[in-house]
C-alpha positions as CSV (number, residue, x, y, z in Angstrom):
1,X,101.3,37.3,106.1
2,X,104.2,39.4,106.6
3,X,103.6,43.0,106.4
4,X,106.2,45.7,105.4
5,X,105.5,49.4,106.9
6,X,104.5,51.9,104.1
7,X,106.8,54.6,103.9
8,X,106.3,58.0,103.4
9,X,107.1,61.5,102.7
10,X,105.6,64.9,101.4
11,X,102.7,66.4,102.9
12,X,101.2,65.1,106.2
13,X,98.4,62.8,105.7
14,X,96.6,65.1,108.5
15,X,97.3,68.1,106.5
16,X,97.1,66.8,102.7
17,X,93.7,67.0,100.5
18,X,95.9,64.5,97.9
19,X,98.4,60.9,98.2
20,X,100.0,60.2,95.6
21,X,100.9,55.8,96.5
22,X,103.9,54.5,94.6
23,X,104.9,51.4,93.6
24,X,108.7,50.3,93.3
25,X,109.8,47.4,90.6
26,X,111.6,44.1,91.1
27,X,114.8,44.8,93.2
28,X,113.7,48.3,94.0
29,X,112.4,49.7,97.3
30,X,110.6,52.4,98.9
31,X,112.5,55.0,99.2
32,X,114.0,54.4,95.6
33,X,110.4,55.1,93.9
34,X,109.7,57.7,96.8
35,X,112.7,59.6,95.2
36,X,111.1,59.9,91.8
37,X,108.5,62.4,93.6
38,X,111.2,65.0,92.9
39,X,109.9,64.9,89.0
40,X,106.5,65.1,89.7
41,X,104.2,68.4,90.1
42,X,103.1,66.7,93.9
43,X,104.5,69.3,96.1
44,X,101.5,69.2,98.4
45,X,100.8,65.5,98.2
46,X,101.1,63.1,100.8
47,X,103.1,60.1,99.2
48,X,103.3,56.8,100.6
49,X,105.2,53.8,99.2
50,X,104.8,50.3,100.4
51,X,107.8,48.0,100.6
52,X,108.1,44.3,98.8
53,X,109.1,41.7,100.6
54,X,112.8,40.7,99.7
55,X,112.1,43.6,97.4
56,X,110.0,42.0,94.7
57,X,106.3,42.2,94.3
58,X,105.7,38.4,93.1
59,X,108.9,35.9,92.2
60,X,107.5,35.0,88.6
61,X,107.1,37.1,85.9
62,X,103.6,39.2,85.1
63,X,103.2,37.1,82.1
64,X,103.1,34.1,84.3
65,X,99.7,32.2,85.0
66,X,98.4,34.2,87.7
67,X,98.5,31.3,90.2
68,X,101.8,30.4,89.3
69,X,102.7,34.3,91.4
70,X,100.3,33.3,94.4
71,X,100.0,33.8,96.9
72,X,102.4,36.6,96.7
73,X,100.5,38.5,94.4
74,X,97.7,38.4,96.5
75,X,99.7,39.9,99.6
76,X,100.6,42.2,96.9
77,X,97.5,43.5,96.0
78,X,96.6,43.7,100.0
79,X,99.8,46.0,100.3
80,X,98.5,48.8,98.1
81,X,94.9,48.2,99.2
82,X,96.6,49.0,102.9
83,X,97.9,52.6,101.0
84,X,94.8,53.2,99.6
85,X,92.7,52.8,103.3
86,X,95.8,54.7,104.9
87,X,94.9,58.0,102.7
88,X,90.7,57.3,103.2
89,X,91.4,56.8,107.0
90,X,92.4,60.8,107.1
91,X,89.6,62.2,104.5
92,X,91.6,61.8,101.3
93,X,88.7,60.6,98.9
94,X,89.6,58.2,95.9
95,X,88.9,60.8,93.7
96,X,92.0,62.6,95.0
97,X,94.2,58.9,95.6
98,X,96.6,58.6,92.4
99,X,98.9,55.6,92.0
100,X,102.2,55.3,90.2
101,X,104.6,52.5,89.4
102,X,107.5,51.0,87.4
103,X,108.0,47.8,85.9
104,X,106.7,45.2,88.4
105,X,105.0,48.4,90.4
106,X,103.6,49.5,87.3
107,X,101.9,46.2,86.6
108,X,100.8,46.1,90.4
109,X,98.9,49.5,89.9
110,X,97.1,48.4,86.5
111,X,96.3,45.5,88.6
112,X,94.6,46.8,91.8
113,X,93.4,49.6,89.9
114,X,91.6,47.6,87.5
115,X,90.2,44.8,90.5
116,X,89.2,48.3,92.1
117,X,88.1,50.4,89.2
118,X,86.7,53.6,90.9
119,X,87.4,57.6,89.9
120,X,90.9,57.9,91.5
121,X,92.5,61.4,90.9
122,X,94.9,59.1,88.6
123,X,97.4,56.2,87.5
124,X,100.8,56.6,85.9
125,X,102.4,53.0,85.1
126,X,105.2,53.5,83.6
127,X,106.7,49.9,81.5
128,X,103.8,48.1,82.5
129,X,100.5,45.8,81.8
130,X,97.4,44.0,83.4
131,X,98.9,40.9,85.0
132,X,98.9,37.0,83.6
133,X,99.3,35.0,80.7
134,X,96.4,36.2,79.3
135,X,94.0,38.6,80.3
136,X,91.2,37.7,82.3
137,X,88.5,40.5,82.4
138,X,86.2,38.6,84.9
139,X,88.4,40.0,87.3
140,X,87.8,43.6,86.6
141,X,85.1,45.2,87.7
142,X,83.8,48.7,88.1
143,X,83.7,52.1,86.4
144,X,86.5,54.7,86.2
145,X,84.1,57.3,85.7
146,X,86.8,59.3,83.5
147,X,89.6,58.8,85.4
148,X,93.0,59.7,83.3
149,X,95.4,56.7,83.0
150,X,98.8,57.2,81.4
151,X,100.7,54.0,79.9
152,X,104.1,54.7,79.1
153,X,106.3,51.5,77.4
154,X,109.5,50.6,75.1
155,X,109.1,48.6,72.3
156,X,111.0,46.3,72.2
157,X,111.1,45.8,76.5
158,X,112.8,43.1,77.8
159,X,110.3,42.4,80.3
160,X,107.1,44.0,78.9
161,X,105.5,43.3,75.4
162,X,104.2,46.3,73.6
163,X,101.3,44.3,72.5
164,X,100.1,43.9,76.5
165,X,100.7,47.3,77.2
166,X,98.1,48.1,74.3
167,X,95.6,45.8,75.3
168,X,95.4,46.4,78.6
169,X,94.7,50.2,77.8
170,X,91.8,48.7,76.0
171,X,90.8,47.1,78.9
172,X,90.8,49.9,80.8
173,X,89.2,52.1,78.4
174,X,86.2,49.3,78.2
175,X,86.4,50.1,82.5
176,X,85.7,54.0,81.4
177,X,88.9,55.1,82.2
178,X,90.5,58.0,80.0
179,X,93.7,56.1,78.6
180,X,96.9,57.4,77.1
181,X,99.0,55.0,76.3
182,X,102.5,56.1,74.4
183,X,104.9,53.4,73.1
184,X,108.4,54.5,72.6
185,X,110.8,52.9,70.2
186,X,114.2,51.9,71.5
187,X,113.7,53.8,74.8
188,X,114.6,50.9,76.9
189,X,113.4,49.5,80.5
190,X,113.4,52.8,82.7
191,X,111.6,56.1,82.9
192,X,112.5,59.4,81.0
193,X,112.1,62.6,81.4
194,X,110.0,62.8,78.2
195,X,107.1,60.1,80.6
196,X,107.5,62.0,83.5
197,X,106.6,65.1,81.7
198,X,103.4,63.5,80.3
199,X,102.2,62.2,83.8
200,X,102.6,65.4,84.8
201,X,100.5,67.0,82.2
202,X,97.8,64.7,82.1
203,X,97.7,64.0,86.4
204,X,99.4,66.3,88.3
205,X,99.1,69.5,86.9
206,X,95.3,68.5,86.8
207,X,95.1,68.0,90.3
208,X,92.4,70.3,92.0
């Protein structure tokens, strides 16, 4: 499997107690989901952002059967596994690892998260939901131990079903993680000001 390099930016891993790992949508990159660190109360995080292939996560969407996405969505999962063992390689603990993402990334988070369910210092996903044409809960295991998860969504979204986002909070929540989840009417596929603010409330500004 081809491997992108994980970018970074912020705080040196050497000299950081907290990574922040964020995950770009379909046609995005890197450095555009890096840039959204600007908004976010992480002024002495380490942040590191893998890069898709071709700039997309998986080539189907995340309402597809899940084998329909392989084995992309596998390497997928492997690429933010590799972010996660980049910040526990230098004494970040999960307890102090959050994870962000949009659209495609945000699905990718709830994903690994939930395949990985641990106390991580916390997860934004913002216009996102567990992946597959249904959900399958045999493939989440684990106990969040309290850790603060905050779902932000459209409805109507072109891409994302209101009705997944609110299910996979439930999911979560049934993994012991502390879920808000907040559907906006009308607000349309990207991220406001408005989310951003919440994330910061209920992660970042939280962050020991």
């Amino acid at each position: 499997m081809h491997q992108e390099p994980i970018r970074s930016a912020g705080r040196p891993l050497d000299s950081a107690a907290q990574a922040l790992i964020l995950l770009h949508g379909r046609g995005g990159s890197a450095a555009d989901i890096l840039s959204l660190a600007q908004h976010l109360h992480v002024a002495d995080f380490a942040l590191l952002a893998p890069q898709a292939t071709q700039h997309t996560w998986y080539p189907f969407s995340f309402l597809a059967p899940p084998a329909q996405n392989e084995p992309w969505l596998s390497d997928a999962l492997v690429a933010v596994g590799r972010a996660v063992a980049e910040a526990e390689r230098h004494n970040i603990r999960k307890e102090r690892i959050y994870l962000l993402g949009f659209s495609q990334g945000a699905c990718l988070t709830l994903e690994y998260v939930a395949r990985h369910a641990a106390r991580y210092g916390g997860v934004a996903a913002f216009t996102g939901g567990l992946i597959g044409d249904q959900l399958y809960p045999a493939n989440y295991t684990g106990d969040f131990s309290g850790t603060p998860i905050y779902l932000g969504s459209s409805d109507p979204d072109p891409h994302v079903p209101a009705e997944r986002v609110r299910a996979s909070a439930q999911l979560l929540r049934g993994l012991g993680a502390a879920v808000t989840e907040q559907i906006y009417p009308n607000m349309g596929h990207t991220i406001t000001a408005q989310e951003i603010g919440e994330a910061n409330r209920l992660l970042f500004d939280a962050a020991p």
